[in-house]
Backbone as CSV, one residue per row, in Angstrom:
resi,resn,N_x,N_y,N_z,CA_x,CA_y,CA_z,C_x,C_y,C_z
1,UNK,0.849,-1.157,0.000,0.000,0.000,0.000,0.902,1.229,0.000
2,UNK,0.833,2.107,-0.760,1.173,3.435,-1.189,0.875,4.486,-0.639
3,UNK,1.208,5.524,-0.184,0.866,6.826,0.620,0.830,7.804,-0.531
4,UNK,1.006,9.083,-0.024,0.915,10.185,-0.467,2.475,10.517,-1.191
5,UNK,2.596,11.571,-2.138,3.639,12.015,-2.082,4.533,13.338,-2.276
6,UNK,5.469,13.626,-2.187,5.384,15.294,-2.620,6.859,15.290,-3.262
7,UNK,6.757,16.235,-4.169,8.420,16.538,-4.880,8.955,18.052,-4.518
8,UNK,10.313,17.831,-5.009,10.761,19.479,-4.743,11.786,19.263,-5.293
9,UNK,11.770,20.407,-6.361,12.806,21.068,-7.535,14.042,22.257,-6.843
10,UNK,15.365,21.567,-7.250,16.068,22.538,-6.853,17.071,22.328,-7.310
11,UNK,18.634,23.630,-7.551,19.371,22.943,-8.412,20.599,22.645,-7.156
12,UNK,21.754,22.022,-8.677,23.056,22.046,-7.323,23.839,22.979,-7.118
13,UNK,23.949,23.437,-6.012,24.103,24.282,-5.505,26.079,24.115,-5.424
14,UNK,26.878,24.750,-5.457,28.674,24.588,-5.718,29.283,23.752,-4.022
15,UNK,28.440,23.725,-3.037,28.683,23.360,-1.860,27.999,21.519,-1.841
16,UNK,27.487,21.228,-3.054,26.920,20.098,-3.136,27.827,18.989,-4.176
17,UNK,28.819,19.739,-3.848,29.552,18.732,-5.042,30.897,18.892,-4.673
18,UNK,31.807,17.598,-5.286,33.095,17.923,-4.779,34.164,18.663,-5.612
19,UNK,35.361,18.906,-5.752,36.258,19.310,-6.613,35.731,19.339,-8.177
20,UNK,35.474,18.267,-8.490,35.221,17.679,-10.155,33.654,18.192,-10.644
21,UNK,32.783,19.133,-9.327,32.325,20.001,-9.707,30.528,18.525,-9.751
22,UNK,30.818,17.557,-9.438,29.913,16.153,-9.337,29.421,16.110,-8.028
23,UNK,28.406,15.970,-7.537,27.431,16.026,-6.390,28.289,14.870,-5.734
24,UNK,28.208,14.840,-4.267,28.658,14.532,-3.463,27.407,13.233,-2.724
25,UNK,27.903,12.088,-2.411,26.697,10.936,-2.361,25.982,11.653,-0.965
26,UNK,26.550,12.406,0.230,25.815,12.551,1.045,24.395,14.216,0.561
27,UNK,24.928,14.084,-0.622,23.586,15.278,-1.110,22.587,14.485,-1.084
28,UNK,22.231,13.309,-1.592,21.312,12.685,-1.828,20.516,12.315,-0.176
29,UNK,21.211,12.158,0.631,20.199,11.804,1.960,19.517,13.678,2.144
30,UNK,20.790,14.812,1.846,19.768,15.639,2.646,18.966,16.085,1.494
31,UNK,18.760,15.786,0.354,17.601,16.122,-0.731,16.533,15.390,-0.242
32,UNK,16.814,14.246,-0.035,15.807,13.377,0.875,15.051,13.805,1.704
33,UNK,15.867,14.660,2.941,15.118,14.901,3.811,14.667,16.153,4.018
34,UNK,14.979,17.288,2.612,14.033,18.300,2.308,13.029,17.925,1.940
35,UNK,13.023,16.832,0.895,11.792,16.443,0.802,10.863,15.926,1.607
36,UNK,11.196,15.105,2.656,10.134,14.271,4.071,9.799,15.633,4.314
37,UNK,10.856,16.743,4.661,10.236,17.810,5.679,8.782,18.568,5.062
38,UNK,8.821,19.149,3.530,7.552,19.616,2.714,6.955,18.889,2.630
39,UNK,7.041,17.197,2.571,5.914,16.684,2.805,5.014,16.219,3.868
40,UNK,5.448,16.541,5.127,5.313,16.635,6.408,4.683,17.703,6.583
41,UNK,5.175,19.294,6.114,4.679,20.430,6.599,3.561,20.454,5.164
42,UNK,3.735,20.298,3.942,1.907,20.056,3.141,0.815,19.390,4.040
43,UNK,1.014,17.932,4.683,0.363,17.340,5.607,0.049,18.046,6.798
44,UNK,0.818,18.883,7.583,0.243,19.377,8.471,1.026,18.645,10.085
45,UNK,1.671,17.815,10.024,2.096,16.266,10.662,3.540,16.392,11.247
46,UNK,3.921,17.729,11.095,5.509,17.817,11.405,5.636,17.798,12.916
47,UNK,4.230,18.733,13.824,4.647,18.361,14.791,4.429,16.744,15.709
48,UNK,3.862,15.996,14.678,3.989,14.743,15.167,5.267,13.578,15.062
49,UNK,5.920,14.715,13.922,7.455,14.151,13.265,8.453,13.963,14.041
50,UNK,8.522,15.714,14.244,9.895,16.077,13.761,10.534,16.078,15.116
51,UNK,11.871,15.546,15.305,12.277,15.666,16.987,11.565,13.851,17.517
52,UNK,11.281,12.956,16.640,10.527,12.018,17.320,10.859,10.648,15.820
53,UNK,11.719,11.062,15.192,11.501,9.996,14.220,12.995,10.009,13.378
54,UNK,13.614,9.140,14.243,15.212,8.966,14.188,15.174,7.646,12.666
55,UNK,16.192,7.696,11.704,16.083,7.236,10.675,16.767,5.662,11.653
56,UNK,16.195,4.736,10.848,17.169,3.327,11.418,17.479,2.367,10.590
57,UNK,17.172,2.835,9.023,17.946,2.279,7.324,17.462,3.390,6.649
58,UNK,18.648,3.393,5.474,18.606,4.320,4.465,19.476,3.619,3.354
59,UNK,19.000,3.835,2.303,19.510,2.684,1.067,19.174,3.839,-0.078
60,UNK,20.131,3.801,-0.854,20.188,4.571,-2.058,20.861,3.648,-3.517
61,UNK,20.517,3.622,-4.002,21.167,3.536,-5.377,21.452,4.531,-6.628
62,UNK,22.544,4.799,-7.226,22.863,5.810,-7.592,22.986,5.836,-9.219
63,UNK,22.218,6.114,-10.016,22.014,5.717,-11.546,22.697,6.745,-12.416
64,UNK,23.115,7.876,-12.396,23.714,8.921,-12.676,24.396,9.983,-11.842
65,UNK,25.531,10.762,-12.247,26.113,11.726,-11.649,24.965,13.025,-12.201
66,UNK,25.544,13.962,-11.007,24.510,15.484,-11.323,25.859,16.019,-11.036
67,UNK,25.942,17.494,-11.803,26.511,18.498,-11.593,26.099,19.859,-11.287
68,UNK,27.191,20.473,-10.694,26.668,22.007,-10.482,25.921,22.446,-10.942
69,UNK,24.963,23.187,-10.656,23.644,24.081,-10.913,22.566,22.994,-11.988
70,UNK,22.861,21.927,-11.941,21.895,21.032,-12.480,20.516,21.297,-11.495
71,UNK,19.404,21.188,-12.302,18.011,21.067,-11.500,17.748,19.678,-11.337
72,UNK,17.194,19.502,-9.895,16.996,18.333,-9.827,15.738,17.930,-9.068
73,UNK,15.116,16.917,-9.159,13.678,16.798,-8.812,14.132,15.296,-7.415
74,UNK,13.128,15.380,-6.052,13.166,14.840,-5.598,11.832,14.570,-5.269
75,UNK,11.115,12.897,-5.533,9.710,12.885,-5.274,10.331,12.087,-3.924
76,UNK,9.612,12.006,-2.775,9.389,11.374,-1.458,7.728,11.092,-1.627
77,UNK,7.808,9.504,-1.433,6.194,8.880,-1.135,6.198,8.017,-0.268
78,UNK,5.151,7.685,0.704,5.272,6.922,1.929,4.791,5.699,1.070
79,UNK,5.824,4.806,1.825,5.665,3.188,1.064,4.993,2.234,1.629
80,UNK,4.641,2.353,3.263,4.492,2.053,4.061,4.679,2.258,5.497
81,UNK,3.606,1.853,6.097,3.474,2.188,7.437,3.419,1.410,8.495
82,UNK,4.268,1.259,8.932,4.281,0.226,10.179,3.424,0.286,11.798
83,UNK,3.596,-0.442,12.725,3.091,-0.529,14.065,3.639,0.880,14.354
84,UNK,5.618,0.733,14.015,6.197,1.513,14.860,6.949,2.481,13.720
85,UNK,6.688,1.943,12.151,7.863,2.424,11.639,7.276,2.938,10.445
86,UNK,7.805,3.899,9.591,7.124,4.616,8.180,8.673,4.056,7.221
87,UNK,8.189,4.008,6.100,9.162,3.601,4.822,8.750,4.462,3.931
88,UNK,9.985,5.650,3.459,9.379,6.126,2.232,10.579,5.741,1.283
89,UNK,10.111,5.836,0.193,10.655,6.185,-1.146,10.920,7.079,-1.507
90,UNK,12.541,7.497,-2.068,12.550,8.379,-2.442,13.239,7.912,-4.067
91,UNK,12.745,9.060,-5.218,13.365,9.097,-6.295,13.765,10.427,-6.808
92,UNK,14.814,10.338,-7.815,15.590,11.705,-7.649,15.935,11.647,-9.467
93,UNK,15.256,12.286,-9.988,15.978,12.890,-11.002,16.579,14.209,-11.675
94,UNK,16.813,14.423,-13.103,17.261,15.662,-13.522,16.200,15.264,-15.044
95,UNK,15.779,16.221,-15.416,14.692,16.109,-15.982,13.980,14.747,-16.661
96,UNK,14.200,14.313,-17.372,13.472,13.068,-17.718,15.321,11.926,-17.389
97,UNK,16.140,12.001,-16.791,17.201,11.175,-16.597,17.018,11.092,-14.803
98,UNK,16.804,9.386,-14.503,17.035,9.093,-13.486,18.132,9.169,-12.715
99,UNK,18.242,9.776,-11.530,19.547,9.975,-10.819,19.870,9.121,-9.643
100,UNK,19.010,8.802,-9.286,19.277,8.092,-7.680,17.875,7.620,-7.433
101,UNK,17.389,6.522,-6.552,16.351,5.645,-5.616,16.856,5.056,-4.710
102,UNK,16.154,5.229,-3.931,16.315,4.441,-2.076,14.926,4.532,-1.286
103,UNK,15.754,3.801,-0.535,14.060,4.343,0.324,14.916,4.670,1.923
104,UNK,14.122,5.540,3.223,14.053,6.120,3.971,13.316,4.928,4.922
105,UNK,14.373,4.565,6.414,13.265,3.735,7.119,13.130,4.535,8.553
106,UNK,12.151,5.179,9.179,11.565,5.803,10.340,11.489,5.072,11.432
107,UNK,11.026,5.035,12.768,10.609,5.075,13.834,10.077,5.935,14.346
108,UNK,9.568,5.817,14.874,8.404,6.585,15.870,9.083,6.479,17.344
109,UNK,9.236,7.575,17.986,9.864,6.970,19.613,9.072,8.387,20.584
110,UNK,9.118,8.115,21.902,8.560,8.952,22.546,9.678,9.744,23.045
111,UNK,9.539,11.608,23.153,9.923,12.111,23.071,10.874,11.548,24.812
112,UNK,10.119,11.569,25.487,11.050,11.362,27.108,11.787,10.527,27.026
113,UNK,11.066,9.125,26.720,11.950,7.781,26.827,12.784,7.495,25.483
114,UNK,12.799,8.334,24.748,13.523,7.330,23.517,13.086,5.928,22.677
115,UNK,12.285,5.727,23.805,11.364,4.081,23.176,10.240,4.881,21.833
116,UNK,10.465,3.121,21.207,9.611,3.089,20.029,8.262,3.112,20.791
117,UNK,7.397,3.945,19.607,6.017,3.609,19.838,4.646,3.763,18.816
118,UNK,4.094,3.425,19.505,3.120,3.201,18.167,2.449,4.306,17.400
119,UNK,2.269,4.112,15.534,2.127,5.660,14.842,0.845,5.454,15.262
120,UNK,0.376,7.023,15.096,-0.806,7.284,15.857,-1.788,7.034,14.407
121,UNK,-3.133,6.741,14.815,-4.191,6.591,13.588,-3.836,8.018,12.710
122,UNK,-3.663,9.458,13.483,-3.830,10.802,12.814,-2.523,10.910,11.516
123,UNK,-1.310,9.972,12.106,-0.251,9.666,11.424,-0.241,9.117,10.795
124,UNK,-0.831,7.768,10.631,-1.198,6.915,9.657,-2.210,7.019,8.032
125,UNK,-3.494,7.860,8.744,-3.885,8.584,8.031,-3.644,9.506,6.811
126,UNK,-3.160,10.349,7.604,-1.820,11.664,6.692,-0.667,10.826,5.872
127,UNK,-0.324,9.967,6.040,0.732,9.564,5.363,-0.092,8.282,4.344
128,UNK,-0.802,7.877,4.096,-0.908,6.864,3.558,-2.810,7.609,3.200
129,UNK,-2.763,8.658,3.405,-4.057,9.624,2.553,-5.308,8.770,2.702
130,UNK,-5.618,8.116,3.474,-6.905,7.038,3.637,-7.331,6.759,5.192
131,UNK,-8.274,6.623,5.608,-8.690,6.199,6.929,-8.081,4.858,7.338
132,UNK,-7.132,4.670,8.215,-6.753,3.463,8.563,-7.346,2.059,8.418
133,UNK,-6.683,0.998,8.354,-7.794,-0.333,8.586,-6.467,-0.979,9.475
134,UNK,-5.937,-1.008,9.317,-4.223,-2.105,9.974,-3.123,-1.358,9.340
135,UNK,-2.161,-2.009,10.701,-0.958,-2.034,10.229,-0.181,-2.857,9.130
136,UNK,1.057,-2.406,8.568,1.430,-3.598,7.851,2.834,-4.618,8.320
137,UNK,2.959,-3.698,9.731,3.960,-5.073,10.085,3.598,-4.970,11.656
């Protein structure tokens, strides 16, 4: 089951790349996580996020290099939703040329204890755009 998703266009910026003027592999996690954040704050859901949802896998595969001031598109879609945990997808291109896919793995933890805990129905909801029925793990 599939969630919602949101993109965001932006180019590379000269601090996103190394010497040879070629994006740098750790651009790709924080394009990533510009993207979770707009799609969090479109949803409305950040303050159920943010400060509470420590990453615990991240997997990328890398299909092309990008260069300086290249535009580049990052879609983030929730892939799934767990008891305790959200999976998104992310894909990354430069106009119709694929650049990178991975996906993003979440937890949910309580702000005092650090312990995992369970996404709330309002979370589940928002991310996967449908009235709950179950979890999927």
């Amino acid at each position: 089951m599939s969630g919602v998703s949101h993109s965001v266009r932006r180019r590379q910026e000269w601090i996103d790349t190394d010497a040879a003027g070629i994006w740098r592999y750790s651009t790709v996690v924080r394009m990533a996580e510009e993207a979770e954040t707009e799609l969090h704050r479109s949803l409305g859901i950040q303050h159920l996020t943010f400060g509470v949802s420590p990453r615990v896998h991240i997997e990328f595969d890398f299909a092309s290099p990008v260069v300086f001031d290249e535009e580049v598109e990052t879609t983030i879609t929730a892939a799934s939703v767990g008891r305790t945990s959200v999976v998104c997808t992310v894909r990354m291109q430069a106009g119709d040329r694929p650049i990178a896919a991975g996906s993003i793995t979440t937890v949910l933890i309580d702000r005092d204890s650090g312990a995992s805990v369970p996404v709330t129905m309002e979370l589940w909801a928002a991310l996967l755009g449908e009235n709950p029925g179950g979890f999927s793990d």
